[in-house]
C-alpha positions as CSV (number, residue, x, y, z in Angstrom):
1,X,8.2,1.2,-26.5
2,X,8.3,0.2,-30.0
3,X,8.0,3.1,-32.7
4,X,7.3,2.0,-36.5
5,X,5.7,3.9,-39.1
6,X,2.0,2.1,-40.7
7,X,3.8,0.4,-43.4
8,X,6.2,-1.8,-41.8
9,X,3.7,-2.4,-38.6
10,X,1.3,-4.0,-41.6
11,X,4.0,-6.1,-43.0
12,X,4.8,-7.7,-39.4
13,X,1.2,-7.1,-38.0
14,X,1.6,-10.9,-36.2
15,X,5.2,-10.3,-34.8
16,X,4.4,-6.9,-33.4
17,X,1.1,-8.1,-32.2
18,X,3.2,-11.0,-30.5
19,X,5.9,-8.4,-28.9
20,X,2.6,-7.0,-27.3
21,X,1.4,-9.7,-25.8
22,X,4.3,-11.9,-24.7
23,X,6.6,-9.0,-23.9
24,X,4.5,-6.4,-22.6
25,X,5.7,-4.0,-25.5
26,X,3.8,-0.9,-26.2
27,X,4.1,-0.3,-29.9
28,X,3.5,3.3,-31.5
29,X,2.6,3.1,-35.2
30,X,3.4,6.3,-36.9
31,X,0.7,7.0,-39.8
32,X,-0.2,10.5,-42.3
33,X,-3.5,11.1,-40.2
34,X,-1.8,10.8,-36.7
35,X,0.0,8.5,-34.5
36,X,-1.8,4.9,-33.0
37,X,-0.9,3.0,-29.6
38,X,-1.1,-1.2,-29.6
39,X,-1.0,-3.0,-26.3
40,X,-1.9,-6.2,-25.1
41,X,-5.4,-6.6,-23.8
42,X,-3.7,-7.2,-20.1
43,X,-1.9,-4.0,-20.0
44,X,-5.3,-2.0,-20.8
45,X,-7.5,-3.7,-18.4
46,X,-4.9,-2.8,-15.7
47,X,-4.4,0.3,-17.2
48,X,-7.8,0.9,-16.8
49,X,-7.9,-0.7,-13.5
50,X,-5.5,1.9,-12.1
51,X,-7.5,4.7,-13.4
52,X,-10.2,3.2,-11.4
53,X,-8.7,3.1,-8.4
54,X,-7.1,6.6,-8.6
55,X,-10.5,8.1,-9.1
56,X,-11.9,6.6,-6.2
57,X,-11.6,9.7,-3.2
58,X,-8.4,8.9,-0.2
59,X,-7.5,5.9,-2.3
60,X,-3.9,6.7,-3.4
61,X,-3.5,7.4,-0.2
62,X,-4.4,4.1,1.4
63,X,-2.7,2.1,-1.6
64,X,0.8,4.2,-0.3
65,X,0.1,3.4,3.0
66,X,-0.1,-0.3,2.3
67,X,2.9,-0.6,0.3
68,X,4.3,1.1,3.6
69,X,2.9,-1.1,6.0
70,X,5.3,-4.0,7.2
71,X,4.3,-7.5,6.8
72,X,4.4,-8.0,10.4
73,X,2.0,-5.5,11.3
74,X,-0.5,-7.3,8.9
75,X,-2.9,-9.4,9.9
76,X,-4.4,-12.7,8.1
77,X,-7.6,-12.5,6.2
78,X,-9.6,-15.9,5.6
79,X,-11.9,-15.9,2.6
């Protein structure tokens, strides 16, 4: 994560908009009224996405069982 105060964030609005997007950085802009977050448009949607899925009921559960689950015991799935 990226702190800068609202001054210096305005003055290199395009590179800290860039570190966002190409880097994945989170930056924090510290201003008088309160504090802001910036992220890429990718990291909110799966931001979002994950908040989706953890408010669906027994599925944390089933998403740690997968990541458990050996590649062998798998089985194929055609579209």
């Amino acid at each position: 994560m990226t702190n800068t105060n609202v001054t210096n964030f305005r003055n290199n609005l395009f590179n800290y908009l860039d570190m966002a997007i190409e880097f994945n950085d989170v930056i924090s802009v510290s201003t008088k009224k309160g504090n802001v977050v910036v992220l890429s448009e990718e990291d909110y949607n799966g931001l979002l996405e994950t908040l989706y899925l953890a408010s669906i009921p027994g599925m944390k559960e089933r998403l740690s069982e997968g990541l458990e689950t050996k590649t062998e015991d798998c089985m194929e799935f055609e579209w």
